[in-house]
N, CA, C and O atoms as a Maestro MAE file, in Angstrom:
{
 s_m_m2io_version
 :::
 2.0.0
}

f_m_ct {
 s_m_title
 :::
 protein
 m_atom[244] {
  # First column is atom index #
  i_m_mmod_type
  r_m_x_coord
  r_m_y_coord
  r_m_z_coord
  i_m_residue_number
  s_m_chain_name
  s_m_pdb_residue_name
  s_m_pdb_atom_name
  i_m_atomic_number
  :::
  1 25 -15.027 0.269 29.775 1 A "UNK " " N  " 7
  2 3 -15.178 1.688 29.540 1 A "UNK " " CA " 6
  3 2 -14.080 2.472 30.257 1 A "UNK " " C  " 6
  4 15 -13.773 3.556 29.760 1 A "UNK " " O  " 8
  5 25 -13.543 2.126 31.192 2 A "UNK " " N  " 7
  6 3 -12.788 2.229 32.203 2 A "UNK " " CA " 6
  7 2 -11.235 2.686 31.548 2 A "UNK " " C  " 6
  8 15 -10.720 3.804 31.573 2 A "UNK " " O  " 8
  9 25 -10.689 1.396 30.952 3 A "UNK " " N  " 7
  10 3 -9.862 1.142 30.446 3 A "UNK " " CA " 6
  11 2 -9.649 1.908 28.808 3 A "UNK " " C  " 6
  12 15 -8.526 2.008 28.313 3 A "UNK " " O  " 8
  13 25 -10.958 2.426 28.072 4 A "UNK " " N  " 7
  14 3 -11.084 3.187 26.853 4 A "UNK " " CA " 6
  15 2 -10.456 4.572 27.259 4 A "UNK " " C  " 6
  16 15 -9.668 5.212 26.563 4 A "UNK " " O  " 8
  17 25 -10.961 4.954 28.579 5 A "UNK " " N  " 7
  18 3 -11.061 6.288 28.698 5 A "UNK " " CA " 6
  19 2 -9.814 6.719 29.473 5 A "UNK " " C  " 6
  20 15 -9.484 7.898 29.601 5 A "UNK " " O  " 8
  21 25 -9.089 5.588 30.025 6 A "UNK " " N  " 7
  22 3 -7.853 5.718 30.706 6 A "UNK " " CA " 6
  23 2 -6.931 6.312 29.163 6 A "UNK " " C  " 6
  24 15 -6.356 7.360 28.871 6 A "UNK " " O  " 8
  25 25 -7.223 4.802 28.351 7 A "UNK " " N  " 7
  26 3 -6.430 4.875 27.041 7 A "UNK " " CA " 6
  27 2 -6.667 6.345 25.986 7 A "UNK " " C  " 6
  28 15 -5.802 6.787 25.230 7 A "UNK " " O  " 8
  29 25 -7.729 6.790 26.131 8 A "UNK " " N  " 7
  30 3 -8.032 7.978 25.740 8 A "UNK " " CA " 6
  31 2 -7.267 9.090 26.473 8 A "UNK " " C  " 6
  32 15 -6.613 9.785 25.695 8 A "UNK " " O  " 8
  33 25 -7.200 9.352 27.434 9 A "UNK " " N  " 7
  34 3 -6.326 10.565 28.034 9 A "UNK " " CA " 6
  35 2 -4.581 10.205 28.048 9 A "UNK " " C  " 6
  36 15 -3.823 11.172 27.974 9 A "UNK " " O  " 8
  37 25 -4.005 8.844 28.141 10 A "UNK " " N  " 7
  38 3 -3.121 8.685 27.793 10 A "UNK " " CA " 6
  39 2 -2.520 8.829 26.312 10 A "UNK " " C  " 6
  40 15 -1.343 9.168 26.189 10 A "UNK " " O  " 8
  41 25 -2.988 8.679 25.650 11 A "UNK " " N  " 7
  42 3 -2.684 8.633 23.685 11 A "UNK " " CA " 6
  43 2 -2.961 10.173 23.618 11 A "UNK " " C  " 6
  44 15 -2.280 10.730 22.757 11 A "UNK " " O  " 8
  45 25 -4.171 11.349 24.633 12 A "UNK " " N  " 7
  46 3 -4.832 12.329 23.996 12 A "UNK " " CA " 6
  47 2 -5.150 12.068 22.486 12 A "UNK " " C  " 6
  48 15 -4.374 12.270 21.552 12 A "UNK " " O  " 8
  49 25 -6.564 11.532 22.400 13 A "UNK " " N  " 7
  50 3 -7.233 11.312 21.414 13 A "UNK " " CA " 6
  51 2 -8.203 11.429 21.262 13 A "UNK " " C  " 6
  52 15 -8.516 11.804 22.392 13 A "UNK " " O  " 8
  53 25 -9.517 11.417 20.459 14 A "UNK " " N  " 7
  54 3 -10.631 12.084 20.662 14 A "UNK " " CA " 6
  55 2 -11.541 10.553 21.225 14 A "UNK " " C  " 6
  56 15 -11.058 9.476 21.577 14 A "UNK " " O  " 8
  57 25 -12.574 10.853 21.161 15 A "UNK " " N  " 7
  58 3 -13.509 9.671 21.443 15 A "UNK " " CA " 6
  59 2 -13.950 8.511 20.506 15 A "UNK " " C  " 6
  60 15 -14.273 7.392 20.904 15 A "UNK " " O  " 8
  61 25 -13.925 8.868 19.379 16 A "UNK " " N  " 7
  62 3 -13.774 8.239 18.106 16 A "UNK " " CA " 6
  63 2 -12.878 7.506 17.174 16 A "UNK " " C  " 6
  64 15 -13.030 6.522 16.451 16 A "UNK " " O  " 8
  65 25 -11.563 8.582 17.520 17 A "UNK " " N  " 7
  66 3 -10.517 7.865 17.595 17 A "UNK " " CA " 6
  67 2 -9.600 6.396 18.819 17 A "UNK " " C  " 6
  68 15 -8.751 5.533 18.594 17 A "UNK " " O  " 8
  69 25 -10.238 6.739 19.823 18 A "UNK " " N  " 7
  70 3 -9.821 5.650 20.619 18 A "UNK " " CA " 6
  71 2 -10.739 4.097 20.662 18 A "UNK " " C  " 6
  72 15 -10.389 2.925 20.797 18 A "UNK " " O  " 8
  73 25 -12.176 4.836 20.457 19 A "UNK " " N  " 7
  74 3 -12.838 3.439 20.018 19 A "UNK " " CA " 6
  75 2 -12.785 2.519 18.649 19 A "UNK " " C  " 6
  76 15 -13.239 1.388 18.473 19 A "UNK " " O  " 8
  77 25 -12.090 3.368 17.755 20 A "UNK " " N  " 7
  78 3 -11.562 2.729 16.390 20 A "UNK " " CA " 6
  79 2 -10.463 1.969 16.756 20 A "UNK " " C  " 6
  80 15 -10.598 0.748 16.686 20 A "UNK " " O  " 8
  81 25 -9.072 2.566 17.250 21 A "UNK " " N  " 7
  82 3 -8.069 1.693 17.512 21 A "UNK " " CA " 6
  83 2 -8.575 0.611 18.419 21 A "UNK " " C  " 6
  84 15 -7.995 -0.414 18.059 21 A "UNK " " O  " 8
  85 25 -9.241 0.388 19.251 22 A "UNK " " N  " 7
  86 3 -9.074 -0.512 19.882 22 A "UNK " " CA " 6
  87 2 -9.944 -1.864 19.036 22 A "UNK " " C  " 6
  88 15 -9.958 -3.069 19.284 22 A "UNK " " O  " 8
  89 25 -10.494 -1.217 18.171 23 A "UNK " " N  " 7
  90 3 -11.080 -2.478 17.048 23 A "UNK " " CA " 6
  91 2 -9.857 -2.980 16.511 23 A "UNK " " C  " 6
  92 15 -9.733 -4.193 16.337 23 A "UNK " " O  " 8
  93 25 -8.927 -2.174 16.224 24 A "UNK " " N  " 7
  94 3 -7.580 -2.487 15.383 24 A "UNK " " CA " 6
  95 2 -6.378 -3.107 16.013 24 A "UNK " " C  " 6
  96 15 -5.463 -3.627 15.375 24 A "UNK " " O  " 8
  97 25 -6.460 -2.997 17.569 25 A "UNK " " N  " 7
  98 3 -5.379 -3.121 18.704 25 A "UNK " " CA " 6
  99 2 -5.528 -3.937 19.139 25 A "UNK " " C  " 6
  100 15 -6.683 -3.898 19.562 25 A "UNK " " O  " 8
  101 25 -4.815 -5.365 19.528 26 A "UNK " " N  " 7
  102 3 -4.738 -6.435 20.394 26 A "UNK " " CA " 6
  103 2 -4.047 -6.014 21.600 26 A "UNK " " C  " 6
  104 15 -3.892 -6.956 22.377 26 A "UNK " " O  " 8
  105 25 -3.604 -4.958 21.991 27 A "UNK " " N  " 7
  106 3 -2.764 -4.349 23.028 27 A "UNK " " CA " 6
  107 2 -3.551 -3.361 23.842 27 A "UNK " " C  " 6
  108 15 -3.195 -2.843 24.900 27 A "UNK " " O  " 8
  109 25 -4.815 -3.157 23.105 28 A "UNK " " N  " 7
  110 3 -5.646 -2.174 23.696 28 A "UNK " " CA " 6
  111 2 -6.696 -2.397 24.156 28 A "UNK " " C  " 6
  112 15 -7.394 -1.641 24.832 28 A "UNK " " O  " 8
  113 25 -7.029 -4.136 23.617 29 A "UNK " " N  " 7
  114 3 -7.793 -5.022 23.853 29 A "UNK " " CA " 6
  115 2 -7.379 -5.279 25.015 29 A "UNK " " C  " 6
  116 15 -7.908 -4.628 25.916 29 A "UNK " " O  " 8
  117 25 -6.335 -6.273 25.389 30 A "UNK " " N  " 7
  118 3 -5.476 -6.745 26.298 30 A "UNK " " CA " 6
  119 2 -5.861 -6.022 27.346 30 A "UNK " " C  " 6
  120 15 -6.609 -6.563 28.161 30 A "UNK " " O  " 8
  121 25 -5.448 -4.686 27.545 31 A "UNK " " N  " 7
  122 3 -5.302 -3.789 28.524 31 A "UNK " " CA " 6
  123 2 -6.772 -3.069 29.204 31 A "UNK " " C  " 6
  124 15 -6.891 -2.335 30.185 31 A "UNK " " O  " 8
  125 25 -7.882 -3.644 28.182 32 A "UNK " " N  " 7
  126 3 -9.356 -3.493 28.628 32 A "UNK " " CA " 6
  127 2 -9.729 -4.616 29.349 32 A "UNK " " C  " 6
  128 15 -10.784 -4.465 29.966 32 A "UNK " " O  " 8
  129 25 -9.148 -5.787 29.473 33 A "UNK " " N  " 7
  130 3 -9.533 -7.156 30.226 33 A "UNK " " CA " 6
  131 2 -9.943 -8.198 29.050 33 A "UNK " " C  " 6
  132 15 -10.375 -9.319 29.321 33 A "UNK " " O  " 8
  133 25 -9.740 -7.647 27.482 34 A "UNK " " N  " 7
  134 3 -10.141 -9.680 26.395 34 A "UNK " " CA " 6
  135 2 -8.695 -10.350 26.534 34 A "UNK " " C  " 6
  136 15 -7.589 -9.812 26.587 34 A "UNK " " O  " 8
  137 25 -8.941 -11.261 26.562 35 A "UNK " " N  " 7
  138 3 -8.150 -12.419 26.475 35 A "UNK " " CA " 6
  139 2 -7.568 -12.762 25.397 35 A "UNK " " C  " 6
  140 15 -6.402 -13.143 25.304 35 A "UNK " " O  " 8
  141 25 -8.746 -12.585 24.098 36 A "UNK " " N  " 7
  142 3 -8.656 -13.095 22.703 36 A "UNK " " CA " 6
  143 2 -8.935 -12.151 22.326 36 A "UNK " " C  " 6
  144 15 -9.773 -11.494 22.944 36 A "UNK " " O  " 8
  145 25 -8.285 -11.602 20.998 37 A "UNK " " N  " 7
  146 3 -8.498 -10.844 20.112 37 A "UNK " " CA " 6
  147 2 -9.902 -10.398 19.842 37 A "UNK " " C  " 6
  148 15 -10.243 -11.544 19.551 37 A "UNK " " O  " 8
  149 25 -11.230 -9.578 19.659 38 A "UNK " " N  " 7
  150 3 -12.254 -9.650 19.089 38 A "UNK " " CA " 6
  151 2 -12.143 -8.540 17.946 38 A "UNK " " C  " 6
  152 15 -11.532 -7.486 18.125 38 A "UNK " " O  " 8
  153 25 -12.716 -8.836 16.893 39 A "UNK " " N  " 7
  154 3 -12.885 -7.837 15.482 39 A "UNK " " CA " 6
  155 2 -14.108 -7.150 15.495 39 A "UNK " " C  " 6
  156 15 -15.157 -7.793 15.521 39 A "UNK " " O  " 8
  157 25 -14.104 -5.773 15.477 40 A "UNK " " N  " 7
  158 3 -15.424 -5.454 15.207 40 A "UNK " " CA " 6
  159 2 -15.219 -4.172 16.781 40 A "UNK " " C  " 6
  160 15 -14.356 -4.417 17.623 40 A "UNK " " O  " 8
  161 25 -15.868 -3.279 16.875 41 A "UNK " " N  " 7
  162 3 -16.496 -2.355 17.504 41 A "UNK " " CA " 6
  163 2 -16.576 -2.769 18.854 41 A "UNK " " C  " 6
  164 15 -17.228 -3.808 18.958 41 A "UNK " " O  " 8
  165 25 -16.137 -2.317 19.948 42 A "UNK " " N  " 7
  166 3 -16.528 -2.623 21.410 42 A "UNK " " CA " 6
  167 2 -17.634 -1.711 21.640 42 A "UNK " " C  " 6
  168 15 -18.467 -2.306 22.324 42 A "UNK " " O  " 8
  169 25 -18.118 -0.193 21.295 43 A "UNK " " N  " 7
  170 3 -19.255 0.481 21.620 43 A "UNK " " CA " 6
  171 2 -19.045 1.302 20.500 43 A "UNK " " C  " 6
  172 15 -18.161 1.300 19.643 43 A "UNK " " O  " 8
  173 25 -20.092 2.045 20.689 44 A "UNK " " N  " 7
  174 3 -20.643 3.811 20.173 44 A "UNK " " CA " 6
  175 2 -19.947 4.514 21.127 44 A "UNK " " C  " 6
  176 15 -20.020 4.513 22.356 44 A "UNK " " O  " 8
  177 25 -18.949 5.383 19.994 45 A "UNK " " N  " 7
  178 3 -17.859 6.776 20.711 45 A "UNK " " CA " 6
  179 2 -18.796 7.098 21.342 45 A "UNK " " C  " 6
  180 15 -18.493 7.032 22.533 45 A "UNK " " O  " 8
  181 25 -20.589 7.675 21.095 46 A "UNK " " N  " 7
  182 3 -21.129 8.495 22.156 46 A "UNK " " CA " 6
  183 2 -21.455 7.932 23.578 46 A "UNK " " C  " 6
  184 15 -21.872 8.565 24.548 46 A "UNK " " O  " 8
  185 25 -21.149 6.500 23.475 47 A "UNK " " N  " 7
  186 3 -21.007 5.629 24.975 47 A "UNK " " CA " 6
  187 2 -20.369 6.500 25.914 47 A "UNK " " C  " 6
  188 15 -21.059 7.099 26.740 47 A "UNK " " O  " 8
  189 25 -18.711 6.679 25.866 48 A "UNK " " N  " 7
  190 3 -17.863 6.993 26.259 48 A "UNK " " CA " 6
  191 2 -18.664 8.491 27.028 48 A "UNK " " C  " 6
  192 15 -18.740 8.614 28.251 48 A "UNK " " O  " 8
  193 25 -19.231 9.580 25.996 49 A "UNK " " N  " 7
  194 3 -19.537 10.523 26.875 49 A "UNK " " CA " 6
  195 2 -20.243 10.841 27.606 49 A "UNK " " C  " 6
  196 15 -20.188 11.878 28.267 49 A "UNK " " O  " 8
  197 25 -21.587 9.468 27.663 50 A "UNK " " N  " 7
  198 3 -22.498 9.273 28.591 50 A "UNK " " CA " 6
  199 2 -21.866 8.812 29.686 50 A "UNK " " C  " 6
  200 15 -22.031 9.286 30.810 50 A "UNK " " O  " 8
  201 25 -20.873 7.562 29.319 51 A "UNK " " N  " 7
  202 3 -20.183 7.205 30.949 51 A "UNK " " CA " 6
  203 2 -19.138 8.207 31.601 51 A "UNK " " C  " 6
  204 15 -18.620 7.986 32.696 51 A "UNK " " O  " 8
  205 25 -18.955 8.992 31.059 52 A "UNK " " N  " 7
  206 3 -18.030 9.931 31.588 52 A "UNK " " CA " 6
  207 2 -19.604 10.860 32.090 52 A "UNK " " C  " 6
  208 15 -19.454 10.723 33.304 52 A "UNK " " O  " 8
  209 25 -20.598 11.463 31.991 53 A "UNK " " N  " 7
  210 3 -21.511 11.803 32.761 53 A "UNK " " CA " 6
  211 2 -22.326 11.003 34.190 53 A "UNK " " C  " 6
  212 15 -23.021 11.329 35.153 53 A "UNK " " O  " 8
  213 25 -21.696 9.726 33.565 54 A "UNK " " N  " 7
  214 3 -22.828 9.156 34.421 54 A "UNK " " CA " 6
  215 2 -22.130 8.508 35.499 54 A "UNK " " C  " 6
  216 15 -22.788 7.699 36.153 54 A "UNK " " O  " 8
  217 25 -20.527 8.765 35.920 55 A "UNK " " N  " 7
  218 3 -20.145 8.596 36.667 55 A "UNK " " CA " 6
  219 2 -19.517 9.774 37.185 55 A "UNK " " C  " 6
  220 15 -19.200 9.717 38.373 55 A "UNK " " O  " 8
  221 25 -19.286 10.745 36.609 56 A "UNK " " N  " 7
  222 3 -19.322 12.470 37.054 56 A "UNK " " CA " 6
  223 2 -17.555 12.861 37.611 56 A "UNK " " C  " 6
  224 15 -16.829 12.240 38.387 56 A "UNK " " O  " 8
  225 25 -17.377 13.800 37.036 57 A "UNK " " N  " 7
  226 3 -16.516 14.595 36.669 57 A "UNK " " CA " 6
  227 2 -15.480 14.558 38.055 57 A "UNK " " C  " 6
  228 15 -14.281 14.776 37.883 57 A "UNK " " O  " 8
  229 25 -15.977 14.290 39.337 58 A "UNK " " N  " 7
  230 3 -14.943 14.075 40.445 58 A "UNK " " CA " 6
  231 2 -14.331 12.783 40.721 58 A "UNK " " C  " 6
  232 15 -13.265 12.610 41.312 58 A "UNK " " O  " 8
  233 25 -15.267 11.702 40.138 59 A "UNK " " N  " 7
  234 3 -14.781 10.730 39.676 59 A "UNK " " CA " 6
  235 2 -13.943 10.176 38.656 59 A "UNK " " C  " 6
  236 15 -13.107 9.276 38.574 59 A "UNK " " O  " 8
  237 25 -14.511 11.111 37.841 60 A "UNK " " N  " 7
  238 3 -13.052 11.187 36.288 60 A "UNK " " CA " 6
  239 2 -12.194 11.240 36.390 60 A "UNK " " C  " 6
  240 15 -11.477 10.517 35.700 60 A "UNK " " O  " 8
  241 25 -11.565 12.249 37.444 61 A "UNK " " N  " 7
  242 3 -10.380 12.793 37.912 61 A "UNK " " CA " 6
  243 2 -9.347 11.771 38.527 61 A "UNK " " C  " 6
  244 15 -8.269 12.172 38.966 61 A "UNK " " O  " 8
  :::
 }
 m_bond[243] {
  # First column is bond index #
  i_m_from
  i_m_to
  i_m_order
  :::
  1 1 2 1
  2 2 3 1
  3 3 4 2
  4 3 5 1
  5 5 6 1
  6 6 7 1
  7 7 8 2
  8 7 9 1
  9 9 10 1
  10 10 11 1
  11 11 12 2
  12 11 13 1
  13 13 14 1
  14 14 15 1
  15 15 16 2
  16 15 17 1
  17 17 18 1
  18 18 19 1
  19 19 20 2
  20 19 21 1
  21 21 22 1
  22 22 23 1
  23 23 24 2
  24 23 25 1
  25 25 26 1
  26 26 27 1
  27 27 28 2
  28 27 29 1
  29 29 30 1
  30 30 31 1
  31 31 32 2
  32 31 33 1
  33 33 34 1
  34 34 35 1
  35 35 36 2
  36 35 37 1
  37 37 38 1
  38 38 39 1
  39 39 40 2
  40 39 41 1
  41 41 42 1
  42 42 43 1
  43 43 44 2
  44 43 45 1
  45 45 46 1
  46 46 47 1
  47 47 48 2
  48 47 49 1
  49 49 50 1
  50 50 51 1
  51 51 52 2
  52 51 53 1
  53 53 54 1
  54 54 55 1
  55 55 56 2
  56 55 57 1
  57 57 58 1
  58 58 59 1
  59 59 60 2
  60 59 61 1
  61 61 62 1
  62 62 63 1
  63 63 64 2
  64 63 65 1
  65 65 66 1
  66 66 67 1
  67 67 68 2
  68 67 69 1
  69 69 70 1
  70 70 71 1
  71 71 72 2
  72 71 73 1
  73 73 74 1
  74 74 75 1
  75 75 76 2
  76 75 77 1
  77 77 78 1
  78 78 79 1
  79 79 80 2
  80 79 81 1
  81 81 82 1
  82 82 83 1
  83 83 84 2
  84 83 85 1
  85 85 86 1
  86 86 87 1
  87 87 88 2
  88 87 89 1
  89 89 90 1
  90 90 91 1
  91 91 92 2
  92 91 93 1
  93 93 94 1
  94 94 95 1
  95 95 96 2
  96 95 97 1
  97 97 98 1
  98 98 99 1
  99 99 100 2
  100 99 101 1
  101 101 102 1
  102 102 103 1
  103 103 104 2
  104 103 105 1
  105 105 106 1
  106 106 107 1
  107 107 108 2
  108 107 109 1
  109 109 110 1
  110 110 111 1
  111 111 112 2
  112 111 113 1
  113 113 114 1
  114 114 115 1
  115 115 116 2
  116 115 117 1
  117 117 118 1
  118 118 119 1
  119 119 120 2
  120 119 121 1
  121 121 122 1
  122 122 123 1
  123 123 124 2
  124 123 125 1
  125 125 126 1
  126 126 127 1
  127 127 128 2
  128 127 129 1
  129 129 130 1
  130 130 131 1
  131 131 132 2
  132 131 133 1
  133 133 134 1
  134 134 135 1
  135 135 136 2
  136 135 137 1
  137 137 138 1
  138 138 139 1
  139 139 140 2
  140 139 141 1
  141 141 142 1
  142 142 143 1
  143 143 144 2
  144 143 145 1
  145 145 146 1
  146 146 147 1
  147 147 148 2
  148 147 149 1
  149 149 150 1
  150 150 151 1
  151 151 152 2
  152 151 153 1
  153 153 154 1
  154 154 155 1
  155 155 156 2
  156 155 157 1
  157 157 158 1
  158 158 159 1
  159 159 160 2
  160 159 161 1
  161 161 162 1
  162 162 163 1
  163 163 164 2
  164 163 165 1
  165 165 166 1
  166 166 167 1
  167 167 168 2
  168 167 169 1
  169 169 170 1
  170 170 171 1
  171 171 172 2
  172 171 173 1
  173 173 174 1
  174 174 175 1
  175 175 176 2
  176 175 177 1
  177 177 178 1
  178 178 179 1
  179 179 180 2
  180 179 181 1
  181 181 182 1
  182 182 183 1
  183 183 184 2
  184 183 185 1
  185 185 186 1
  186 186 187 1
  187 187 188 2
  188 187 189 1
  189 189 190 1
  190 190 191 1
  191 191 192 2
  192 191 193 1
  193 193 194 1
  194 194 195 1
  195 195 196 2
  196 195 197 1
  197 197 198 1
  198 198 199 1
  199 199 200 2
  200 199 201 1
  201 201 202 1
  202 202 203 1
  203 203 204 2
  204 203 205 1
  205 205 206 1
  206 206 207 1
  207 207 208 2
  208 207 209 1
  209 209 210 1
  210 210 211 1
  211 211 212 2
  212 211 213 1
  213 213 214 1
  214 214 215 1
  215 215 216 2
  216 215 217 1
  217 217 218 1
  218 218 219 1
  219 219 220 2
  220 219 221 1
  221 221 222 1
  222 222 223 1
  223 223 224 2
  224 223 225 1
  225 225 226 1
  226 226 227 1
  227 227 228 2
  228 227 229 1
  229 229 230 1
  230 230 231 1
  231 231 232 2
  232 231 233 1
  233 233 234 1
  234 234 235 1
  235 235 236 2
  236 235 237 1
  237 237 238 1
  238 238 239 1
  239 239 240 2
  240 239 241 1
  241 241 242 1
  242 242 243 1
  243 243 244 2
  :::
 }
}
């Protein structure tokens, strides 16, 4: 989640858009910690805005 949301403020992209590419990205994969390629969905975009609550906004930073 860590690594989505890094990749999200780096690209500036929405939440939806960054969890799509990384279904599509072996480089975005890579850079989240898989080893191997996986196909298919790592979460629900609305993941992203619960963990960005649930680890809180001074921590985001």
């Amino acid at each position: 989640m860590i690594g989505l949301l890094m990749l999200k403020h780096i690209r500036n992209v929405s939440d939806e858009s960054v969890v799509e590419q990384w279904s599509e990205n072996n480089y975005y994969q890579y850079f989240c910690g898989k080893s191997t390629f996986v196909c298919g969905l790592l979460c629900e975009a609305s993941e992203l805005v619960y963990f960005r609550h649930f680890i809180g906004k001074k921590e985001l930073n």
